[in-house]
N, C-alpha and C positions, 0 to 999 in steps of 0.2 A: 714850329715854323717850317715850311715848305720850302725849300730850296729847288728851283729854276734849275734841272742839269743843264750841262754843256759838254758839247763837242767840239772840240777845236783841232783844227789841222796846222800842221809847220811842214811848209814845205821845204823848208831850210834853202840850198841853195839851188834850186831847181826850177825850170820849167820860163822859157821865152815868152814875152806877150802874149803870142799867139797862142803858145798852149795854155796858158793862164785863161784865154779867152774860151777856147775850145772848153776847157775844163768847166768854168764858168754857167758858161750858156749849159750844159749837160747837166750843172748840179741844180741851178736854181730852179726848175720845176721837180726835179726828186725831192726837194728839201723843202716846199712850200707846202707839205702839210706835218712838220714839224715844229707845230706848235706848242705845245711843251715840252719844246727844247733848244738851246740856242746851238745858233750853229757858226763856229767862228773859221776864218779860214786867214791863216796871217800868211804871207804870202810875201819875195823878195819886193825892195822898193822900187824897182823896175815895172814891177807887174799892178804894183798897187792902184796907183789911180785908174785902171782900167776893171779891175776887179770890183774895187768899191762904186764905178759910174756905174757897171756892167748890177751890181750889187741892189743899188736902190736904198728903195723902200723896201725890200725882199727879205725875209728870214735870215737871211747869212748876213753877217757881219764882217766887213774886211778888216783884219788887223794886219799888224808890221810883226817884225821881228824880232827889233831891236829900235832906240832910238839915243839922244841925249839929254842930259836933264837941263841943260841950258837952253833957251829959244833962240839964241843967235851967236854969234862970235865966232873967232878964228880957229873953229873946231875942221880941220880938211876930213873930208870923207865924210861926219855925221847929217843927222838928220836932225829936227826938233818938233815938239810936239805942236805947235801950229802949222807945220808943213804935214802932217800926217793930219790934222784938223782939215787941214787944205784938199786931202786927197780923198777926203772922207773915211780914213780909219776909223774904226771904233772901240777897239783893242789893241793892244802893242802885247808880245810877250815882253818878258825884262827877267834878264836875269839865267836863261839858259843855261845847263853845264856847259856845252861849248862856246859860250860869251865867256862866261868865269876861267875854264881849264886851256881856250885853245885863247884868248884874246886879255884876259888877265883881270876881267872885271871882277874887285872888290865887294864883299857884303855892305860894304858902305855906299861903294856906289851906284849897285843895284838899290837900296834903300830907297837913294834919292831921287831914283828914276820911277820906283814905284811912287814914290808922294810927288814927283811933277805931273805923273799921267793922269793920279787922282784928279789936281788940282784942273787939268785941262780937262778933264770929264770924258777921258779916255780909259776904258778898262786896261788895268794891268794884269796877268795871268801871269804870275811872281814864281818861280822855279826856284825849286828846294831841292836837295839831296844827296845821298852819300857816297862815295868813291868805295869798291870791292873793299878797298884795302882799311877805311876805314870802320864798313862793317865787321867783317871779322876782325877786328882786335875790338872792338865793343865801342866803339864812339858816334854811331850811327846818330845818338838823339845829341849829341854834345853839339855836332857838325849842324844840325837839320835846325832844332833851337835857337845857335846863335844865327842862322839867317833867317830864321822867320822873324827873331827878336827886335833885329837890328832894322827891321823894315818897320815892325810896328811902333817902332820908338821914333823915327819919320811920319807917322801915320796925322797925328794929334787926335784932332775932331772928326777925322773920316769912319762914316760908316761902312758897314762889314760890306753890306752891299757894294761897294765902287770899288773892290779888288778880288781877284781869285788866285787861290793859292794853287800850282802843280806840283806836286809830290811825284818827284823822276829821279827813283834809286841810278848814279848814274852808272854801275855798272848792267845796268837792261838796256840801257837806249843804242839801241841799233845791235843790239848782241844776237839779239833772237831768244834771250833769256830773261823772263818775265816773276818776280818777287811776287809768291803767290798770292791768293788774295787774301789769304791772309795775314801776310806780311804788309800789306798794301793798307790793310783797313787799320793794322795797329799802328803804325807809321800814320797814318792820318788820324786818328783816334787820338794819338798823343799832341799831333799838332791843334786843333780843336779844343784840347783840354787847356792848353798853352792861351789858345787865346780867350779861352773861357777864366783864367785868371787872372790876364791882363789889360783882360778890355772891355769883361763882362758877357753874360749871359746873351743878351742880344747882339750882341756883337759876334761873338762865336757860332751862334743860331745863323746868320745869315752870310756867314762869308761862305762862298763855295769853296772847296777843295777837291782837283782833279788828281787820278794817277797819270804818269808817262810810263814808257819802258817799254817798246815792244809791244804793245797794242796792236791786236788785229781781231778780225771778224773771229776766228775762233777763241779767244778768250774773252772778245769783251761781253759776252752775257754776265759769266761769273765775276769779273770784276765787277759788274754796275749791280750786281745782285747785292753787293757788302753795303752795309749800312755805313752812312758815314762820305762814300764816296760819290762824288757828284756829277763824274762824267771824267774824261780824259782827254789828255793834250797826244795828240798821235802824231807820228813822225811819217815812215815809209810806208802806212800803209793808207795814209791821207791823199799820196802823189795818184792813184786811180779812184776816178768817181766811185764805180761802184762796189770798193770797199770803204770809202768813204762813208755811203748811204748805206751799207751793210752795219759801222756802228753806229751810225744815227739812228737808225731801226733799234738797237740794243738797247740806246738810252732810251727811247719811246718806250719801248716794251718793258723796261726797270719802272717806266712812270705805271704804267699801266698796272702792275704787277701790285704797286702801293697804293692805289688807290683800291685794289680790291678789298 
């Protein structure tokens, strides 16, 4: 089976309307002939519903950041997955190291956010990954496993298709130090085989899995080169277009490269 790469950007807490719009308007004809590729841009809730109108029918995809897994209630400050329906998201990440490390979110509760995005027909792009300190002392697949586990056991009957998995070692994101690719492809090679035992063969055939960590134009050829990896979830080097479309070019040229 053929898996669909994707690009996706986080601009995490950055960039006014305005720039959001600026940005926008620049990306969406670089990116309209990226067609064997998606291209997602999750983007703060401020900036969303201008990005997604600005958006369209158009190749990019607006997603959130973040959301909650309840539609309504006395949650102060959240959002819910019909108000991101409302704005025309079409992906949410879930699940961030900096949701989990700086804001305290649970594998449980990321679970439930992945199977409500499902259930709303919103992609989830599910973030996985290890703390420095728990690579080196060896618990890298212990830590990575029980959160991928723990989602798919919220999953039920969804197929592989209506979620994406990011694999973001979190000691790379925002370091400048990047798990090479070959740490990258085994790290996902074992997530894959995870779900090839508990979900089955076509199921693991179609889920996509992205790396994070310090992604930029000069390494993302060799990452997208490793088998296995499906494209990447980029942080800082998403905030200017044209490093943006510098790795949307890499995934294109990875598709190209397998089709030969």
């Amino acid at each position: 089976m053929t898996r669909r790469p994707m690009m996706a950007a986080n601009w995490k807490m950055n960039k006014t309307i305005r720039e959001a719009q600026e940005y926008t308007a620049a990306l969406l004809p670089r990116a309209a002939d990226s067609e064997d590729v998606d291209v997602v841009v999750c983007v703060p809730f401020t900036c969303l519903h201008e990005v997604g109108r600005m958006a369209g029918d158009s190749t990019v995809i607006a997603g959130a950041q973040n959301f909650y897994h309840e539609d309504s209630g006395a949650y102060t400050g959240e959002v819910s997955a019909p108000m991101l329906l409302d704005v025309e998201a079409g992906a949410v990440i879930v699940g961030h190291s900096e949701r989990r490390e700086v804001f305290g979110e649970t594998d449980d509760m990321v679970a439930r956010k992945a199977k409500r995005a499902v259930e709303a027909g919103i992609l989830p792009i599910v973030c996985v990954g290890e703390t420095k300190e728990e690579r080196d002392a060896g618990d890298m697949w212990e830590k990575v496993s029980g959160q991928v586990g723990q989602v798919l056991e919220e999953l039920e009957d969804a197929g592989g298709e209506s979620l994406v998995f990011a694999y973001e070692p979190i000691w790379a994101i925002g370091t400048g130090d990047t798990a090479t690719p070959e740490d990258a492809q085994d790290a996902i090679g074992k997530i894959r085989d995870l779900l090839r035992e508990t979900q089955g063969d076509d199921f693991a055939a179609s889920v996509r899995i992205l790396y994070g960590g310090s992604v930029k134009p000069e390494n993302a050829a060799e990452i997208m080169a490793q088998e296995g990896i499906d494209g990447a979830l980029v942080g800082g080097a998403s905030l200017e277009v044209e490093s943006f479309v510098e790795l949307i070019g890499a995934a294109q040229n990875a598709v190209a490269q397998t089709e030969q």
